[in-house]
N, C-alpha and C positions, 0 to 999 in steps of 0.2 A: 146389419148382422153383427151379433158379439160374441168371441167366440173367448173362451176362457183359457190362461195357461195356471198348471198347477205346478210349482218347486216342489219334489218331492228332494227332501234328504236321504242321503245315500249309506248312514253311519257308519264312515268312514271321517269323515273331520271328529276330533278331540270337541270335549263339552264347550269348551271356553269359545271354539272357535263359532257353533253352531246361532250365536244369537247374532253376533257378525254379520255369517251368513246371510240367516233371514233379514236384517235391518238392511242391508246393500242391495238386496233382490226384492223387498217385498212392494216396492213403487211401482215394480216396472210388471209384475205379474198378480195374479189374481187371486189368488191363495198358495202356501204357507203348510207342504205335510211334514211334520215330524214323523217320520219314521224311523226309529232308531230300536230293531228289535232285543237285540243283547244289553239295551241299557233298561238296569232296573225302574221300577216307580218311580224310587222316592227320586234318582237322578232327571227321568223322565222328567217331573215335575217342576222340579229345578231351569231345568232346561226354556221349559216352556214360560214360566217365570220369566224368565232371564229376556226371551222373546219379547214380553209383549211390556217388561219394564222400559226391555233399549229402544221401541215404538210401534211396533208391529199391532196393527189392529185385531183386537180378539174377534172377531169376524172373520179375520184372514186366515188365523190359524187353526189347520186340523191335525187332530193328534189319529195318531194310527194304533186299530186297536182297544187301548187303552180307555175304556167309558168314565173310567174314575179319574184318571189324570183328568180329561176332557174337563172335565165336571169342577174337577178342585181348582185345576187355572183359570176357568174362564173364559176356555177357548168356545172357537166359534163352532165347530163342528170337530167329529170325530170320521177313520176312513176306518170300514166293517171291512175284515179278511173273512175265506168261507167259513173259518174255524170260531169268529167271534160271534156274539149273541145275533139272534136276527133282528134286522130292521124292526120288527113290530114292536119287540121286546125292551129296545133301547128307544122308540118313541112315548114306552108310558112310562118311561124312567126319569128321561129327559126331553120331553116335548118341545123344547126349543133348540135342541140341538139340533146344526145341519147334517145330514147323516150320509156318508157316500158306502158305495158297497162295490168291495174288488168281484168280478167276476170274469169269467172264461169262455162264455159261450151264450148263444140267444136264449138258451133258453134259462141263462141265470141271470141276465139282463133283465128277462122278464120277470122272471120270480124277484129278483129287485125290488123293481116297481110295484109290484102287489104287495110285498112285505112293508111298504112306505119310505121307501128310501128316497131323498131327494137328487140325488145322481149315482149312478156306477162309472168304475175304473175299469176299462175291459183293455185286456190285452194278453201275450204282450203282440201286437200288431207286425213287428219286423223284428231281425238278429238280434239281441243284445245281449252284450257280457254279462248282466244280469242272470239271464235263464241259458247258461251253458248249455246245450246239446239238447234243446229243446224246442220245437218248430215250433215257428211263428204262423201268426193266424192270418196275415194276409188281410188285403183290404177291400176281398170281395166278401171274407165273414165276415169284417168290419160293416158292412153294409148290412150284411145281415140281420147280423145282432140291434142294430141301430134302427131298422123295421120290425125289429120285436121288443123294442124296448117303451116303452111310455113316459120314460124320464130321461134329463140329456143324460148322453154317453160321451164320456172323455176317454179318450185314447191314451193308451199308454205303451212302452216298447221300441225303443229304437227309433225312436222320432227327432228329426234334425231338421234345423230350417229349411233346409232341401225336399224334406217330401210331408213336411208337415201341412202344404197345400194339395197334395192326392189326399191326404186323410183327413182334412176338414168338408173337403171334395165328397167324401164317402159318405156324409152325414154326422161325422162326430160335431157332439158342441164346444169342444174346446181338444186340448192336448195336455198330459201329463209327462212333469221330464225329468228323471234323479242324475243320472253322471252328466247328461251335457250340460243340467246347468249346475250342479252341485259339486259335479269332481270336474269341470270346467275350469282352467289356467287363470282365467278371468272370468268369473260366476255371470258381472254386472256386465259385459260385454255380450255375454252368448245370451244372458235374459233377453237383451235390445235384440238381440236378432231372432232369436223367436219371436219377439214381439213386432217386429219388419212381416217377419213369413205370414205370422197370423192375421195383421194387417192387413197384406195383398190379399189373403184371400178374401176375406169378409168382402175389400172393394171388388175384385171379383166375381162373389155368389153375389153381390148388389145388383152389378151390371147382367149378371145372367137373369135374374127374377126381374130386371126392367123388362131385358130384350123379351122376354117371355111375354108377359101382361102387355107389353107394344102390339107383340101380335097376337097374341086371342082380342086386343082391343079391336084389330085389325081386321081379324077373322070374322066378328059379329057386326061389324059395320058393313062389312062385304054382304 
């Protein structure tokens, strides 16, 4: 079982510091989101640049939003908010771009999936200082949405190595994470330890699908 973690940026570090960032974290997790809404294009660009000069593999990085930065750096995929073009529209654009799609609910999960997106960001799953005064969705919608969805779902929202094993539990395929590992004291510290959490699970959901398959093996020899 592999379950993917994603750095989301939190644009809150200065530009200089953002390629830093990614180069110090980008080993230890799976992808690489630039999110940085109040910064212009052309800085945008720069930024991304700057990523994947200092080694960040253009594979790893996704720009948020942005189809044209995507496109001009040579990142590897771009993350759709509901506000940006639909999935359909950015795959006859850019057909090789991996395309992920923020969503809120099962049934945008699904429409995702139909639009052609290759994964959604669904949340925000638990508190976060993120979405001020704005209930979280809990990890029995999480389940939900994760059976209406036809492409993996990454969780995002309040996710900390402590419970980021009930919510790979719930079905997500991975976790997404902006302040714990971005505005983290130590960014390269808290990546390894979501990367411990995600670990245990996967052995985990391993040991559950053997004990499973043991006994229906079990069951039909009976």
């Amino acid at each position: 079982m592999l379950y993917e973690i994603h750095a989301v940026s939190d644009g809150r570090l200065p530009p200089e510091a953002l390629a830093e960032w990614a180069v110090a974290v980008h080993s230890i997790v799976d992808y690489i989101h630039l999110r940085e809404k109040a910064m212009p294009a052309r800085e945008l660009l720069a930024a991304a640049q700057q990523m994947l000069q200092a080694g960040v593999p253009p594979s790893k990085l996704v720009i948020n939003d942005r189809i044209d930065v995507a496109l001009a750096a040579g990142a590897g995929g771009v993350q759709l908010a509901w506000h940006s073009l639909p999935p359909a529209a950015v795959r006859g654009l850019a057909p090789d771009l991996r395309i992920g799609r923020s969503v809120h609910s099962r049934e945008e999960a699904a429409e995702a999936g139909r639009q052609g997106a290759d994964f959604c960001l669904y949340g925000h799953v638990f508190p976060t200082a993120c979405k001020p005064g704005q209930q979280a969705r809990g990890l029995a919608q999480l389940a939900e949405a994760v059976r209406w969805s036809c492409i993996p779902l990454i969780a995002i929202g309040g996710i900390t190595p402590g419970n980021a094993g009930a919510v790979l539990a719930a079905g997500a395929a991975g976790i997404a994470v902006m302040s714990g590992i971005c505005g983290a004291p130590d960014p390269v510290a808290a990546a390894r330890a979501y990367r411990e959490a995600v670990h245990r699970a996967a052995e985990l959901a391993e040991a559950l699908d053997m004990a499973q398959a043991q006994g229906t093996a079990g069951g039909e020899q009976a």
